[in-house]
N, C-alpha and C positions, 0 to 999 in steps of 0.2 A: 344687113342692108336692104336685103327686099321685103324684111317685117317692114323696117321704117316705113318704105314707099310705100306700101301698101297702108298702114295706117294713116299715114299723112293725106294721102289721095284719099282716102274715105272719108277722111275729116272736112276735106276741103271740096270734093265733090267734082274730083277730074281724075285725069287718068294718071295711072304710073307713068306711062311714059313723059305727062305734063310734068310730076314732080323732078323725074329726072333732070330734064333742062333746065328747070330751075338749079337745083342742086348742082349742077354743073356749067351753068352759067350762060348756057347756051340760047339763041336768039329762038325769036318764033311763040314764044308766049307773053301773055299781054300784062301791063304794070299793077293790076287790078290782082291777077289770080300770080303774081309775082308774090305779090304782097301778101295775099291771103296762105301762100304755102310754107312762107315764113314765118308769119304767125304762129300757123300750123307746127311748125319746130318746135318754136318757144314752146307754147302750150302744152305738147307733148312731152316736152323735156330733152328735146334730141338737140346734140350739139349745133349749130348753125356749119357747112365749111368754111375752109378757110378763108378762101375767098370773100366769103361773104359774111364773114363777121363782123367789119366795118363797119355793118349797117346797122343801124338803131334798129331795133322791134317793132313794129308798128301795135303792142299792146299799150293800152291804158288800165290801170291801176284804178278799181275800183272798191274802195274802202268802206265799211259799213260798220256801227257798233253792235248789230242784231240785225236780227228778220223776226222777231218777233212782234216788234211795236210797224203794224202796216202801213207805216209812212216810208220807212227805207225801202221795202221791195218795190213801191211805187216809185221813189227816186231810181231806183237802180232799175226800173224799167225803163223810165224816160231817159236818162240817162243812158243808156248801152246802148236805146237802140237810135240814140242821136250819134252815138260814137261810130256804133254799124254803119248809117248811111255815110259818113265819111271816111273809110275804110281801115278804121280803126277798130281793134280788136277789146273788148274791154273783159280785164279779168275780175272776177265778183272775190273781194274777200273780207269776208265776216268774221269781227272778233268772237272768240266762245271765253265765259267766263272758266278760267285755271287752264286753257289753252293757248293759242295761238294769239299773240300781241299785236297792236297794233305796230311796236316800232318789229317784232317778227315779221309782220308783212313785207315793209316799207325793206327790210332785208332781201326777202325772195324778189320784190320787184327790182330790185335795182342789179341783180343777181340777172335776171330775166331783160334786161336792157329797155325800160320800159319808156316808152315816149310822152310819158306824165300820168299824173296820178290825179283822182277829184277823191277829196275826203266828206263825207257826211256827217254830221256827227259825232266826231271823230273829240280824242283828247286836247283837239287845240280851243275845242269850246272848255273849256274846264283848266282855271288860272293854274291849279294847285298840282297840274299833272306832268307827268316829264313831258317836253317836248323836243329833247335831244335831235331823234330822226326825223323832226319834220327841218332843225339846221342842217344834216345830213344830206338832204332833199337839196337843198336851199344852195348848199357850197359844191354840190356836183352840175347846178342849175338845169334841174329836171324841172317842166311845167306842174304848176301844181295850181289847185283851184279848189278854193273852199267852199260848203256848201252850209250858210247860217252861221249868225257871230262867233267871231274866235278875238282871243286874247289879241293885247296889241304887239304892235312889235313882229310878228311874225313875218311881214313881208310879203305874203300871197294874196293875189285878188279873190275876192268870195263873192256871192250871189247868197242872200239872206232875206229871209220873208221879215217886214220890221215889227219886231216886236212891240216899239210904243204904240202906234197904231192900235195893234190887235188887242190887247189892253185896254185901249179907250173904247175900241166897239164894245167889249165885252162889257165893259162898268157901266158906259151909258145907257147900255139894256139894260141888266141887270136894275140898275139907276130908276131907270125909267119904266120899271116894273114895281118898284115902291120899297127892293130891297134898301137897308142902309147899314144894313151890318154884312159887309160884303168881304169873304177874304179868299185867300189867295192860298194855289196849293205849287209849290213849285219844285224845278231841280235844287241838287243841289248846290250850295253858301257861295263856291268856287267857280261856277255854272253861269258863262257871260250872257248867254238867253233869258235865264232867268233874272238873273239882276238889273237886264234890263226892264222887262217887266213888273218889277217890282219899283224899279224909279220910276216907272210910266207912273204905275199904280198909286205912288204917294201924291206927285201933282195933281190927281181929280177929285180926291176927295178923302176923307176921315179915314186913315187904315195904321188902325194901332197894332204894334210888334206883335200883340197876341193872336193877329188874326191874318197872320202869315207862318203856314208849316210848308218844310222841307222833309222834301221824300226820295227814294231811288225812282229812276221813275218806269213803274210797274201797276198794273191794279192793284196789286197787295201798297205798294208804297201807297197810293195814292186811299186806300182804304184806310190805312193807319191815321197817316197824316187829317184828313177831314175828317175823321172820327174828334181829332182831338179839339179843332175847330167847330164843331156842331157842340160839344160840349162848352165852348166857349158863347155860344149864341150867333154865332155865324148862322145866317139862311141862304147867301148866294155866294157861289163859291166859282171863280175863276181858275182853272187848272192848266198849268205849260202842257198838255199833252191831252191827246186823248184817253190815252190806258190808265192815267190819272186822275180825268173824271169819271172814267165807270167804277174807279176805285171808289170815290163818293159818293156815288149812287148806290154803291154797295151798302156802304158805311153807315150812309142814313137809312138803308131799308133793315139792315139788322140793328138801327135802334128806333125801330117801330113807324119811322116817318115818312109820308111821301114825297115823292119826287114827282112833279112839280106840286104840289100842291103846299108841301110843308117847307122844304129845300130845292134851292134854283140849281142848277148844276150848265157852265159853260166849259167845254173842252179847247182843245188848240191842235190843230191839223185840218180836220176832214180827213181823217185817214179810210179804210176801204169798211165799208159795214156799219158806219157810224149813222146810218138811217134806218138800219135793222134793229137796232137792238130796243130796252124796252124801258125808259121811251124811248125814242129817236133824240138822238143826241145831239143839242143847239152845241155849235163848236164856231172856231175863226178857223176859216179853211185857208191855208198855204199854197199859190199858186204854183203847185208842185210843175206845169209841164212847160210853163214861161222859167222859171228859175232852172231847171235841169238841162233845158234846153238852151239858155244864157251860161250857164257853166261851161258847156262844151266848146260853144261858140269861142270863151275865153284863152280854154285849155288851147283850141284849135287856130286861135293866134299864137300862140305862145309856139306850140311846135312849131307852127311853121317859118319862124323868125322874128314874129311882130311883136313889140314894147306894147305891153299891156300893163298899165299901172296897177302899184299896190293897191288897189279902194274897195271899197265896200258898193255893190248894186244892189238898193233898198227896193225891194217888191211891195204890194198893197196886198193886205191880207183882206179876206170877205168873213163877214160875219151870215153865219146859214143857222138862222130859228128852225128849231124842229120842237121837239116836244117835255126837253129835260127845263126848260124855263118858263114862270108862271107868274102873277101877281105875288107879293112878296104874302105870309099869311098876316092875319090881325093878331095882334096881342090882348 
């Protein structure tokens, strides 16, 4: 008992004696450091008592499919620390490949009495994936808030940067830089993001099956994939991700060609360092701190009682010239 307090008060940044009262129920501390010392329980793993089991967790579930691709640690900043200012706890959990799942998570949280979940990226973007536990979610009616297109049918409100949009900025660069052999490097077949982008893609202009490849999406995917497209005579190349276009920038410099000069390269985020690299990478940037911060705002009706409809809230995506895009070459 006096490990607990003592790490709980450490966690929390009061005294044993604060947690005490809490834990026992007793008046004289304020609903603010109430809150944050039961958090503290959850988090820790200590049983809640009895008395105050009742209570919902004031954690939020926050679901991630990596930290590798620098667009999710970005989310999951804006994200947590909108959750923070409304005295919500938000717990970080990232899938790892041959570990821990995402419907594993959606287990521990609900386990942990969680007062809703925001998914990013998550399996509901992707038709072909289970989505058992996100019904699971649905028929215990925990708030849940999705973060860019997911299949239909699911039920949860989402915040999603639109894809068609970002698509059209990208072609009519491209476009208007004198490419006409423009292709596309995307997720994958089952991947509601990408196929949206790919129907953007057909309404603006000439784009034959051969000049659309699917990749995991990683620099190595996206190296493979526009490898196989620059062999096809593709010169400007649109990619769903950023990690996907440095994969083509790769691709074309290991078969002798420059970037901009020979092969256009556009990415999709703005993710963190995408003006470092070499060139600096023209991308459509995702208004990561309106969209993360519109998620919360959802999630944060939702707990608190309010009917917040199934729909989709479409953001405008920016298109940002840097230096991977150039006049298309002559022939």
């Amino acid at each position: 008992m006096t490990r607990r307090l003592a790490e709980v008060a450490k966690k929390v940044g009061v005294s044993e004696a604060t947690v005490s009262r809490v834990l026992n129920d007793k008046p004289g501390v304020s609903r603010a450091t109430r809150q944050a010392v039961l958090s503290a329980l959850d988090v820790l793993g200590y049983e809640r008592p009895t008395q105050l089991r009742g209570e919902r967790a004031r954690l939020v579930g926050l679901v991630l499919p990596e930290l590798q691709n620098p667009i999710f640690p970005a989310f999951a900043e804006v994200i947590g620390g909108a959750l923070a200012q409304l005295g919500l706890t938000p717990v970080l959990c990232t899938q790892t490949k041959g570990g821990v799942s995402e419907a594993d998570y959606v287990d521990l949280l609900l386990q942990q009495q969680v007062s809703g979940v925001v998914f990013a990226g998550g399996l509901y973007a992707q038709a072909d994936a289970p989505h058992d536990h996100y019904r699971q979610l649905a028929d215990r009616n925990i708030p849940v808030v999705l973060v860019n297109a997911a299949i239909e049918h699911l039920g949860f409100p989402a915040v999603s940067c639109d894809d068609a949009v970002a698509v059209e900025q990208a072609w009519r660069h491209l476009a208007s830089l004198g490419h006409e052999r423009i292709g596309l490097v995307l997720g994958p077949g089952d991947h509601v993001p990408s196929a949206r982008k790919l129907a953007a893609a057909r309404t603006l202009g000439d784009l034959p099956d051969e000049y659309v490849a699917r990749a995991m999406f990683s620099i190595e995917g996206g190296h493979a994939a526009a490898s196989r497209l620059i062999d096809r005579g593709v010169t400007g190349f649109i990619c769903a991700s950023d990690p996907l276009a440095l994969g083509a920038v790769r691709a074309a410099r290991r078969k002798g060609l420059g970037v901009p000069s020979q092969i256009s390269v556009v990415g999709y985020d703005d993710s963190a360092l995408m003006n470092c690299t070499e060139p600096p990478l023209t991308t459509v940037r995702q208004p990561i701190e309106s969209m993360g911060r519109a998620a919360v705002e959802l999630l944060n009706a939702r707990i608190g009682g309010s009917s917040v409809p199934a729909e989709e809230l479409l953001f405008e995506p920016e298109l940002v010239v840097r230096g991977s895009t150039a006049q298309a070459p002559r022939d």
